[in-house]
N, C-alpha and C positions, 0 to 999 in steps of 0.2 A: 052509253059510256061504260067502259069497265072497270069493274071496282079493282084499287092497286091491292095488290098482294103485299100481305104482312106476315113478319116473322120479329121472333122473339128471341135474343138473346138470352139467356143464366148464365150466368158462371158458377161453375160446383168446385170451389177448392177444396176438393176433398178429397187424401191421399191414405187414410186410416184406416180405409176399407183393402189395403193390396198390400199392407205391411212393410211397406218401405217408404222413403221420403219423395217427394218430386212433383209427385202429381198434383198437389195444389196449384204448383204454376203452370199447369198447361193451359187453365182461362186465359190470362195475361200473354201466354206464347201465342195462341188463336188469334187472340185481339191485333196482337202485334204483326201476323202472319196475314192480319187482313179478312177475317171472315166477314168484319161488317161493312166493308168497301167490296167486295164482292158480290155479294147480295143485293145492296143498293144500284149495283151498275145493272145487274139482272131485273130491275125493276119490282125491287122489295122495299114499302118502306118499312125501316129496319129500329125497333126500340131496343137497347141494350140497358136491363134492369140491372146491373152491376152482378157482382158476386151475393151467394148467399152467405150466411154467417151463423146459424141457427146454436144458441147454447145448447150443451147436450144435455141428453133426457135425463130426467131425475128418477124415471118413476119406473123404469124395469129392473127387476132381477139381474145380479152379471150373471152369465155365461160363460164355463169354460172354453168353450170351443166357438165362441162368436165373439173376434178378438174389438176391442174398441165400438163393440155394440152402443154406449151412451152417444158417442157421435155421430155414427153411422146412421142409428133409429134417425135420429134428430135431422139429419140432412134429407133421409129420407120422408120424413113426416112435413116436412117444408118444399120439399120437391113435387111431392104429391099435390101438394095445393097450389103452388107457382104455376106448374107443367097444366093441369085443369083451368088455371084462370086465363092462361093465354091461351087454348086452343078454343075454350070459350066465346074468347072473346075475339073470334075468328082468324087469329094469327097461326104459323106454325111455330111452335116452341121449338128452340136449338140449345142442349142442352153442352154446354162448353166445360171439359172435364177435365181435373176430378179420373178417378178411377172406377172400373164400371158398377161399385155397389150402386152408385146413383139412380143406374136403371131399377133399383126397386123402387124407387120414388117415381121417377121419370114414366114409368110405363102404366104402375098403377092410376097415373094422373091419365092418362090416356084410357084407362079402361073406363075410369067413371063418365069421360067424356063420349067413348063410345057409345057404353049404354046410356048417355042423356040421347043419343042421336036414335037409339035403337037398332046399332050397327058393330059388328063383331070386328073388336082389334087383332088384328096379324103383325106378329114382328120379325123382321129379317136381322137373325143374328150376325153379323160379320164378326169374325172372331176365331181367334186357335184354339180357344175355350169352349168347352160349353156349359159352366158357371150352372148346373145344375147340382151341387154340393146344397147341403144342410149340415147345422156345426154334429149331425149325428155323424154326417159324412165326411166329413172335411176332413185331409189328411193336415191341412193348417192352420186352421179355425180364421182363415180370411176372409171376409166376409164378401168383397170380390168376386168371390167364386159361387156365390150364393143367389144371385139377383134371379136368375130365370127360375127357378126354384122357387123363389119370393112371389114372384106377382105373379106363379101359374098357384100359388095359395100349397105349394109344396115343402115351405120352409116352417110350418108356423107354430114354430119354440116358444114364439113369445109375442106378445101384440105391441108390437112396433105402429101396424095401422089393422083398423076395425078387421075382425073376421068375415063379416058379413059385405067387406066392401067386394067391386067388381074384379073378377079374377081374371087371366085370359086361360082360354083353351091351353092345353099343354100341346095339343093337335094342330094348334094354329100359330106355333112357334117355328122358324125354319134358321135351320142352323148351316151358317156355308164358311167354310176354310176352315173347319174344325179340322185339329192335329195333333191335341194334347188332352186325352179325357181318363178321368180316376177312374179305378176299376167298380167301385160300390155306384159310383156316377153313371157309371155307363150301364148298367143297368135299370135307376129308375130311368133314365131318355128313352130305353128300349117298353117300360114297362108303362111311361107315359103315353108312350107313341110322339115323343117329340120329333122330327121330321128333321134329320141330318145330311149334311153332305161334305162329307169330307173331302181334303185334297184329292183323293184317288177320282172321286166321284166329278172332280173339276177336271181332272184331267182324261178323266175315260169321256166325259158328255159332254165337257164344255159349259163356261160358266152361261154362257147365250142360252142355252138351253135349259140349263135350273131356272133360271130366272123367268123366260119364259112361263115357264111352268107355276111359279110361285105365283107371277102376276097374274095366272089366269085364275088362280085358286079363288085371289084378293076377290079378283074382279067379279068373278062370279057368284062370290059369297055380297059383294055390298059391300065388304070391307073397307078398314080404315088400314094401313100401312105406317108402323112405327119401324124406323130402321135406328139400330145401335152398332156403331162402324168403332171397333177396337186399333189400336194399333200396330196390335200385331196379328191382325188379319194379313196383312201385310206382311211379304218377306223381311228379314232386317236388314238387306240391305240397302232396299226401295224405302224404310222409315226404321231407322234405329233406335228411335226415341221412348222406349217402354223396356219398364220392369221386367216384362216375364216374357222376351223373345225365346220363338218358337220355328227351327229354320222348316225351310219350304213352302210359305206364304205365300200370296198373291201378288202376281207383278203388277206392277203399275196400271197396263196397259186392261189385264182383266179388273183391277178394281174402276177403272173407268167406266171400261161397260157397262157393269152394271147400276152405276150412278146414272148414267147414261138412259138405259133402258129404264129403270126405276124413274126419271123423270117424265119419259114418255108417256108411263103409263097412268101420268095423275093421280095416281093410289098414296105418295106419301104424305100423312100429315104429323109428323113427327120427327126430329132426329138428334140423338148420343152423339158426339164426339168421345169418346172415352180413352185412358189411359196414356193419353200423350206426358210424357216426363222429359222436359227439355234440359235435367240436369245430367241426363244421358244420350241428347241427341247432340248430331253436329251440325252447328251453327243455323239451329232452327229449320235444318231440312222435313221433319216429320212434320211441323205444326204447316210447313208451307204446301206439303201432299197433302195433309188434312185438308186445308182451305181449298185444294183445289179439287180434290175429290168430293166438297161441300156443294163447291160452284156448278159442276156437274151435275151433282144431282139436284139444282135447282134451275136448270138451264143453259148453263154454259156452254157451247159447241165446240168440235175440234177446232173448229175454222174462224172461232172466235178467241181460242186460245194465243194468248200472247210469246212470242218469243222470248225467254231470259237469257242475258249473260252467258257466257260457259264461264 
């Protein structure tokens, strides 16, 4: 008999890391858009542990330039132990966002589970960012911008979580639809060797063919696959619903693919929802790409896909 596949809802209301309002409610837009009825029909059973709520930290230093750090540490330091306990405890954690500082929690929780496994984490950025800022770097002390920096152990001002916990490679970061990157930023990625692919790169090779390329990386390494899907990976006009659109994004049809092909390859056990803000989308159009770009990458087919309304 085989054993049913399980996944784990969070909810990260957490909008203090991107410096604007909205993002709290993206969990409740998700929910509401269906993630956890999609999942279920794909043969998930599916536990949704509600939103997290974590008071904020008492016990750091402020930071000029790591804006609402008491909160952010705190989501983070709660996320890191949620995201650990359910992959643990053989689920895939679905982290329901919230704006993308989460991913320092979110992924660090995946590193320590990696190394329980003996097995190197790879995460596939989707994003027009590439959020490798530090508040040394930061042109806006958002802490947002900060995450891949954070849990490649590039950010570390201040001990938010253990220095000695598991970090990932900065080499084993792959960054795609990137379109908007600082100038001090875009040097350490280079000095990292973080592994970028911008728009051009999408359109000279083909998103089929990054990916490709990325899953054999996974595959070959033994890898675990943590994927962090932004919203404005996405063109704004295929998902409008975030703070910091970026035009020339991904159409619909290549971020399919690659949910598509990422599910083929059995490599993901992880995945960010991030920066969805439905007090700027229209009438829940982005949260319902999100869910369906989710469904995708957990199985969904073309030819399973249902027809809606015009």
């Amino acid at each position: 008999m085989t054993e049913k596949k399980a996944a784990t809802l969070i909810g990260v209301p957490l909008e203090e890391g991107s410096g604007r309002g909205g993002c709290a409610m993206g969990p409740a837009a998700l929910r509401i858009a269906g993630i956890g009825h999609a999942l279920g029909e794909l043969g998930y059973a599916v536990t949704d542990i509600g939103d997290l709520r974590p008071a904020p930290a008492t016990d750091l230093p402020r930071h000029q330039n790591a804006r609402h750090l008491p909160v952010v540490a705190a989501f983070t330091r709660a996320l890191e132990e949620r995201t650990y306990q359910a992959a643990h405890a053989g689920t895939v954690p679905i982290l329901l966002g919230g704006d993308h500082s989460l991913s320092m929690g979110s992924v660090s929780g995946m590193a320590r589970h990696a190394t329980d496994l003996g097995r190197p984490l790879y995460v596939l950025w989707l994003d027009a960012h590439a959020d490798f800022n530090s508040p040394e770097t930061s042109p806006s002390g958002n802490m947002h911008g900060m995450p891949v920096a954070f849990f490649c152990g590039k950010a570390e001002f201040t001990p938010i979580l253990p220095a000695a916990r598991p970090l990932v490679d900065p080499a084993h970061v792959y960054q795609v639809g990137i379109r908007s990157v600082d100038e001090e930023e875009r040097v350490a990625i280079r000095k990292n060797h973080v592994k970028v692919f911008d728009m051009r790169a999408i359109d000279e090779e083909g998103v089929g063919a990054i990916i490709r390329r990325i899953i054999a990386d996974v595959s070959n390494a033994n890898g675990l696959l943590h994927v962090s899907l932004d919203v404005d990976f996405l063109d704004p006009d295929v998902a409008p619903g975030v703070g910091t659109t970026v035009p020339g994004g991904a159409t619909f049809r290549e971020a399919h693919l690659i949910m598509e092909m990422l599910h083929d390859s059995g490599l993901v056990s992880s995945l960010d929802l991030v920066e969805l803000n439905p007090f700027l989308d229209d009438r829940g159009k982005s949260a319902r790409v999100m869910v369906e770009l989710a469904a995708s990458l957990f199985g969904r087919r073309v030819l399973d896909r249902p027809t809606r309304p015009a």
